[in-house]
Structure formats: structure tokens, C-alpha cells
C-alpha positions as a LaTeX table, in Angstrom:
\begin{tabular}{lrrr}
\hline
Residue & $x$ (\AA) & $y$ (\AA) & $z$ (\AA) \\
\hline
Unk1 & $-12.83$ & 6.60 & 17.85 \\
Unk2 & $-14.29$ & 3.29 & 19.14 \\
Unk3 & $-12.51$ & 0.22 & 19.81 \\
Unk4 & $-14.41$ & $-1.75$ & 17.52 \\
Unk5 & $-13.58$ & 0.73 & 14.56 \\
Unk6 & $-9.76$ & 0.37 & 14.97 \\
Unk7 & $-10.17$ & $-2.84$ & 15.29 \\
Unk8 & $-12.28$ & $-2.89$ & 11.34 \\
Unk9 & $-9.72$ & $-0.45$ & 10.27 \\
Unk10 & $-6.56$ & $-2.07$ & 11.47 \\
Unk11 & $-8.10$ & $-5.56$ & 11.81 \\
Unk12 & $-9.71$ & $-5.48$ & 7.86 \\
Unk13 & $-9.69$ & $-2.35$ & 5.95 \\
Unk14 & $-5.54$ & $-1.57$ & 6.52 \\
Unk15 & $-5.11$ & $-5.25$ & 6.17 \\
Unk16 & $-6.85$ & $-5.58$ & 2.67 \\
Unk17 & $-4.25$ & $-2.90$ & 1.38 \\
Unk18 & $-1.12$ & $-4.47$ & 2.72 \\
Unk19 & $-2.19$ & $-7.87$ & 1.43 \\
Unk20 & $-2.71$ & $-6.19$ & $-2.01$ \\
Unk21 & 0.74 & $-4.84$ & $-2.14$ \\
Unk22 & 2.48 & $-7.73$ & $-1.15$ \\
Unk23 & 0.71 & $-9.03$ & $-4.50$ \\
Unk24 & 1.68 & $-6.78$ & $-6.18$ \\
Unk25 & 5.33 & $-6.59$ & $-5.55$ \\
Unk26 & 5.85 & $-10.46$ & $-6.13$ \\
Unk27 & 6.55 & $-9.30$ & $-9.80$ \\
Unk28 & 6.91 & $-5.60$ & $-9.56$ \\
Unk29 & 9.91 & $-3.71$ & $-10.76$ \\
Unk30 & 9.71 & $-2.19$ & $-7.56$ \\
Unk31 & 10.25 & $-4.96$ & $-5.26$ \\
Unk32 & 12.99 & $-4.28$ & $-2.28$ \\
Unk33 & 12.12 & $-0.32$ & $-2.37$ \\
Unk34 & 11.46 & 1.37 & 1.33 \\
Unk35 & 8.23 & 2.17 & 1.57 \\
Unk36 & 9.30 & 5.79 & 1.24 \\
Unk37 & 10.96 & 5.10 & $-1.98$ \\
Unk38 & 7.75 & 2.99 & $-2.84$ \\
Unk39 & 5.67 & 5.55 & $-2.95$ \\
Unk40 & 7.68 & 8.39 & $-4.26$ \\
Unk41 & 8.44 & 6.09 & $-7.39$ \\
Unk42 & 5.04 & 5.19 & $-7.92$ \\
Unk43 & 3.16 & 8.07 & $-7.50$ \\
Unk44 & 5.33 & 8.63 & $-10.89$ \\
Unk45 & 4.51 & 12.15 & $-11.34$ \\
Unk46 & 1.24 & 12.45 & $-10.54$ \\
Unk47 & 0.13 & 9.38 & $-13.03$ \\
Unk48 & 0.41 & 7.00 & $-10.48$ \\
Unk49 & 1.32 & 3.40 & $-10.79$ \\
Unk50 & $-0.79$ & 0.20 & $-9.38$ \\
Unk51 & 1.15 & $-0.27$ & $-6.67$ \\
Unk52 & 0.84 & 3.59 & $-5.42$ \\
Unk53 & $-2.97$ & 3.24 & $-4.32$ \\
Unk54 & $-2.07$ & 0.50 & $-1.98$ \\
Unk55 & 1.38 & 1.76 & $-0.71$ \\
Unk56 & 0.00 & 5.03 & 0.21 \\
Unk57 & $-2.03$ & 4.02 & 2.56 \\
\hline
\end{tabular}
């Protein structure tokens, strides 16, 4: 893998999702769960939640 993909990935793409959760969790229910806990509560049993997509990542 190149530097300059990492960097997109890491740099942009991973970004874009953490920014997105952050949003998300301002008025989420979920707010203050680990990440762990995050996603095992919002994958909510196979139909996922919102905030699963980006917290899964």
C-alpha cells in the first residue's frame, strides 16, 4: 500500500466517518457508549441503526 493511499484513507476517507459520528452522537441515545458498546448496540440485531455504518468502521 502506497503512502499516498494511507494518507486518502486515513487523511479523508476514515476522517469523513469519524466526523459523521461525532454528528451523530450530539443527540443520540447512545452518546458516552465505548466504541465497543457502540457498535454492538447499534448493529441492533442485524437492523442496524444510523450510527452503526459510521461506528463500524
Amino acid at each position: 500500500m502506497s503512502k499516498r493511499t494511507v494518507e486518502l484513507h486515513w487523511g479523508k476517507h476514515h476522517q469523513d466517518y469519524v466526523d459523521g459520528l461525532n454528528k451523530q452522537l450530539a443527540t443520540s441515545p447512545l452518546y458516552g457508549y465505548t466504541l465497543e458498546d457502540l457498535i454492538k448496540e447499534a448493529y441492533n440485531n442485524g437492523n442496524p441503526l444510523p450510527e452503526y455504518n459510521n461506528a463500524a468502521q
